[in-house]
N, C-alpha and C positions, 0 to 999 in steps of 0.2 A: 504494500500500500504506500504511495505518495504522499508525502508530507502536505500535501494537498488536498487529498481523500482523507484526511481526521477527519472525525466527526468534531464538529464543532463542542467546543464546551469540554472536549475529553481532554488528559493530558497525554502527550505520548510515553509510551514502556520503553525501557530497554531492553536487550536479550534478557533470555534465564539466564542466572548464574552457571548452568550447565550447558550453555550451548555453546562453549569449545569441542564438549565431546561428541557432537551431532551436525554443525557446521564446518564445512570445506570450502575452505581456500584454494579455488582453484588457479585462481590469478597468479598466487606464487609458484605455481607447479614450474620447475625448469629441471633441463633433461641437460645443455651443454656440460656444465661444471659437476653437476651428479658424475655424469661419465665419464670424466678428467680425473677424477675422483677414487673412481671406483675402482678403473683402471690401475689405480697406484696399489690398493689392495689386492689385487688380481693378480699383478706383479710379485708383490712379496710372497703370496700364496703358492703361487706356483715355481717360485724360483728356491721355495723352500723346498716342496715336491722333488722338480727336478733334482737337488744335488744331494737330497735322500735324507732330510731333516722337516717334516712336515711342521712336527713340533714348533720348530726355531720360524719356519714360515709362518703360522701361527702368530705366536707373538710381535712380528713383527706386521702382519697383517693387521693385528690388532693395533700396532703404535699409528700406523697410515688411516686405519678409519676414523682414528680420532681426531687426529689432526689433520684430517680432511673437511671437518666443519668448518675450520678456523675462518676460510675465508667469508664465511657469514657474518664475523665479526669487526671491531674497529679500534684498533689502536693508533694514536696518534697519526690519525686519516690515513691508515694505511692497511691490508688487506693481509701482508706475509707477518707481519710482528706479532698476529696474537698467533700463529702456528709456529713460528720461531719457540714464542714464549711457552707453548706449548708444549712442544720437542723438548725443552731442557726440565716443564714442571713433573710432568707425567713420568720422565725419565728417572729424573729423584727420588720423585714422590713410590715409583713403582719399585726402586733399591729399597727406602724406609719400608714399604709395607711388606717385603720378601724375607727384610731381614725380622721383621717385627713377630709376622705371622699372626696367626688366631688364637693360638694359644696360653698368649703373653699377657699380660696387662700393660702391655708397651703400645699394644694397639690399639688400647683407649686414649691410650695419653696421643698418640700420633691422630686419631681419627678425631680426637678435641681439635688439634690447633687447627687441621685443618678445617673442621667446620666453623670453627672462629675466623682463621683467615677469610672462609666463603663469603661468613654472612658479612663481615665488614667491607669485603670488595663488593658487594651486590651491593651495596647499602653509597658506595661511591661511583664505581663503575662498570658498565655492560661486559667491556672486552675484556675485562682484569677478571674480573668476576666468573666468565666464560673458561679461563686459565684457571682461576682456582677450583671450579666444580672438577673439570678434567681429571686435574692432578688426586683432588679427594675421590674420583672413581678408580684412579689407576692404583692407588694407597690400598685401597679395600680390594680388589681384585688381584691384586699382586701379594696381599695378605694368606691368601689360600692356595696360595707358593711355596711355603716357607723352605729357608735354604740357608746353607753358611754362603759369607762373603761372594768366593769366588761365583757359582753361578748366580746370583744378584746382581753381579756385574755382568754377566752376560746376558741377563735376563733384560736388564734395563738398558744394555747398551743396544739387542735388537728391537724393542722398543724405538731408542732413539733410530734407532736407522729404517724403520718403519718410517717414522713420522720424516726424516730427512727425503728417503724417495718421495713421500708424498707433496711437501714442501716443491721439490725439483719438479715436480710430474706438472704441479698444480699452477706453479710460475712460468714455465714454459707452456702448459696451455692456455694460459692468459695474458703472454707476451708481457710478465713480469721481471723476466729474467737482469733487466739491468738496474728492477729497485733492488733485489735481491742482497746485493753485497750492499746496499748503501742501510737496509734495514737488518743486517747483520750486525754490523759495525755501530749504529744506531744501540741497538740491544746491548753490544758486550759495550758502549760506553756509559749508557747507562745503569747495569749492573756493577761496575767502577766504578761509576759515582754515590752509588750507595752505599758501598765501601768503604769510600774514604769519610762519610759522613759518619762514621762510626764514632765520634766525639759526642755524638748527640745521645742522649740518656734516653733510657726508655717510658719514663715516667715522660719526657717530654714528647714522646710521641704522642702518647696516649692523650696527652691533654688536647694534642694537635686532629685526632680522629674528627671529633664531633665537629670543629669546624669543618671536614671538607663535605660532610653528607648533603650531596645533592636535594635531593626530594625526601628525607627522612630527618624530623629530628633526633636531637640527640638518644634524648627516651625512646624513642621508636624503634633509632636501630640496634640500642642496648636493649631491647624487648623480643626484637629479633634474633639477634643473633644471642643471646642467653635459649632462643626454642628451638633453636637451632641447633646448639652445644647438648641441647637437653635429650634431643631428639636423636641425635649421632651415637650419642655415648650408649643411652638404652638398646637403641636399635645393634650397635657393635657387640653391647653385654649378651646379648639376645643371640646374635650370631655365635658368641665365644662358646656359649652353654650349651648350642645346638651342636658345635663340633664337628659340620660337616660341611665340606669344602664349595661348597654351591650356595652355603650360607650369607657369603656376601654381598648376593644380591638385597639382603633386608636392611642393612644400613645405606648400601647404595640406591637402592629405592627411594628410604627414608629421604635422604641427602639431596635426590633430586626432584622430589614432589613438593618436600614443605617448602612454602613461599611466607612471605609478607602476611598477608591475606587468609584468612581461615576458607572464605569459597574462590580464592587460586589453588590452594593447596589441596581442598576438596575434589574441585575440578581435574586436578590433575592424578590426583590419584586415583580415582573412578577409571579414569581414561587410561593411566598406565595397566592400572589391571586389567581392563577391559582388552585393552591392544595385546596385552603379555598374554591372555588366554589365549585370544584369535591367532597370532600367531605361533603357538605352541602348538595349537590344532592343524596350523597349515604345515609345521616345520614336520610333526608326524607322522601326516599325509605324505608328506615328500618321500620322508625317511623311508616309511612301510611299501612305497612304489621303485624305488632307486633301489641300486647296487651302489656298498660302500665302498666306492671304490674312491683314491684321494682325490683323483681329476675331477669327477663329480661333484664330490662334496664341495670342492676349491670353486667350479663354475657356479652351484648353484651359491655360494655363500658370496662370490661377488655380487651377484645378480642382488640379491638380497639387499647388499650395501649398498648398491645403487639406488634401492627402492627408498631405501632410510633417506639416502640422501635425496632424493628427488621429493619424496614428500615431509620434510624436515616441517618447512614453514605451511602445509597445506591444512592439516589437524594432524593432532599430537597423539589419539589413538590410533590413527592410521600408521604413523611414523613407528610407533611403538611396537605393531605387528609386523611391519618393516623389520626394525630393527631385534628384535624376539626370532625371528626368523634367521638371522642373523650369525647369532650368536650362536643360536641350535646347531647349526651347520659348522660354525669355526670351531667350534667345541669339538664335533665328531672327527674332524683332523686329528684330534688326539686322541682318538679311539677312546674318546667317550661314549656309551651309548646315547644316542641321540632320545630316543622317549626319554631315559631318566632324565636330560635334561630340560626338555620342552615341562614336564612334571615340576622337577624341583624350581626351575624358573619361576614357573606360576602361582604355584602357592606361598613363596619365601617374598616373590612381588606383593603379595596379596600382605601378608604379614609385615611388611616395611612400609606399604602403605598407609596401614591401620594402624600404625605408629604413629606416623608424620601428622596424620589427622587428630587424633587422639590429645596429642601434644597442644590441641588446639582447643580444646576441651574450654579453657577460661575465656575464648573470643565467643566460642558457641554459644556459651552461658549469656556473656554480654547482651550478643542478637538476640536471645528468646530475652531479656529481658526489655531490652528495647523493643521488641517487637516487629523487626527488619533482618529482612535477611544480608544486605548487603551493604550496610553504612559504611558511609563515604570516611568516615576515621577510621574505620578497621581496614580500609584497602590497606591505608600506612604503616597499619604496625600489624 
């Protein structure tokens, strides 16, 4: 109906709070860069195949689909800096979670800062923020690793060189290739320069936070990011007691559904589960029709990647089926059974979801008190 066609005297609605999980954006639908993309994963996959290390293609398959989003992002108006940034968080972050493991109480303390770090970049910046969730999924997924030193280092360095081909695949099919060195060099000077600031005290940091939040007050984003820290730690305690390697997905869910917003966070967990179903159902369709063989597994798991990435920005339960699909497949590269995984996916989604919500419990309270479901002061906090 045209803003025209109101009936007189009515005021207009807005959506439901739940029609992220039911409207498509087909507008953002794009196929070039999906397939530049996906491509890089393709690559790592099967050049791990060929030289008789599927395993090692794997992971590194894994570093390129992540930092394959990046260019969705924006760092200091530039397109290669948050996948740079990327490459070196996820890197790290996947050494600390390898050596930490599930089993430790080191991976609470690790899965804290980074939900601190999260909620404080979300609370300043898109592209910073986009780096810090990464690196806290790569924390947790590399937690269900666990290893001494040496392979942590190999585990993180194919990682990085995942995410490096992808980098390379992604600039040269954008005719980026000559900001490339300038946005390298950009990055390693300003990780120097933060460095050398190391005179500055940490108490004075902190006092410096609350002025830079954009669109949050101070209380807002210490509100946040205190649901946030609250939400990680249960959700990882949850994983630790559960003890079994596929557990990670329930903080990593947590971590990426709760929002700001008690019906953001709502929304998106509805949707996550919803997408983690559908695509567990389609990944064991595949599985039950295929021969496991690794070439297969490798085409159909790119394909997949490209789905996520082509429908990233179009709905988020679609992406999520996409991306569920996904993973079912990179997983079976390592001679995981593919049902047990599309299974534990689903329900361990389900269970980090109902976390993240939960945690939300005093904003819910608020609304039934008010009387409204979607007050304009709980978007902010």
């Amino acid at each position: 109906m045209a803003a025209s066609e109101i009936p007189h005297g009515s005021a207009p609605t807005g959506p439901h709070f739940l029609a992220d999980i039911y409207c498509f954006d087909w507008k953002a639908f794009r196929f070039e860069l999906p397939l530049m993309s996906a491509s890089a994963v393709a690559l790592c996959l099967f050049t791990g195949i060929a030289v008789g290390h599927p395993g090692g293609g794997l992971i590194a398959g894994g570093g390129a689909f992540t930092v394959g989003f990046g260019p969705n992002q924006r760092i200091a108006d530039s397109r290669l800096i948050p996948m740079i940034a990327a490459v070196l968080a996820t890197s790290a972050a996947a050494l600390a979670g390898t050596v930490a493991g599930h089993n430790d109480y080191w991976l609470l303390v690790a899965a804290g800062v980074c939900a601190v770090i999260y909620g404080v970049l979300t609370t300043r910046h898109t592209g910073l923020a986009w780096v810090g969730q990464q690196a806290g999924v790569a924390l947790l997924v590399a937690s269900a690793f666990p290893t001494g030193p040496k392979p942590a280092l190999e585990r993180a360095g194919l990682l990085a060189a995942g995410g490096i081909v992808q980098l390379i695949v992604t600039s040269a099919g954008l005719r980026l290739i000559p900001d490339l060195q300038k946005d390298v060099l950009y990055v390693a000077t300003s990780m120097l320069n933060a460095v050398r600031q190391e005179d500055r005290s940490v108490l004075q940091l902190l006092r410096e936070i609350p002025q830079s939040f954009p669109c949050f007050s101070a209380s807002q984003a210490a509100v946040y990011s205190t649901r946030l820290l609250i939400t990680i730690l249960i959700a990882t305690e949850v994983y630790r007691r559960l003890g079994i390697q596929s557990g990670y997905w329930i903080p990593m869910t947590a971590l990426l559904v709760q929002k700001p917003a008690w019906s953001e966070s709502l929304t998106r967990a509805a949707a996550r589960v919803l997408g983690t179903l559908a695509g567990a159902w389609l990944g064991s369709l595949f599985i039950a029709h295929i021969a496991p063989r690794p070439v297969y597994l490798a085409a159909i798991t790119a394909i997949f990647a490209l789905l996520a990435y082509a429908t990233n920005s179009v709905n988020y339960a679609l992406f999520t089926t996409a991306l569920t699909g996904y993973i079912v497949f990179l997983l079976s590269l390592n001679e995981i059974p593919g049902m047990v995984i599309a299974h534990r996916r689903g329900w361990c989604t389900a269970i980090g979801a109902g976390i993240a919500v939960l945690i939300h419990v005093d904003a819910l309270l608020r609304l039934r008190a008010n009387g409204r479901m979607v007050p304009s002061a709980e978007r902010a906090s």
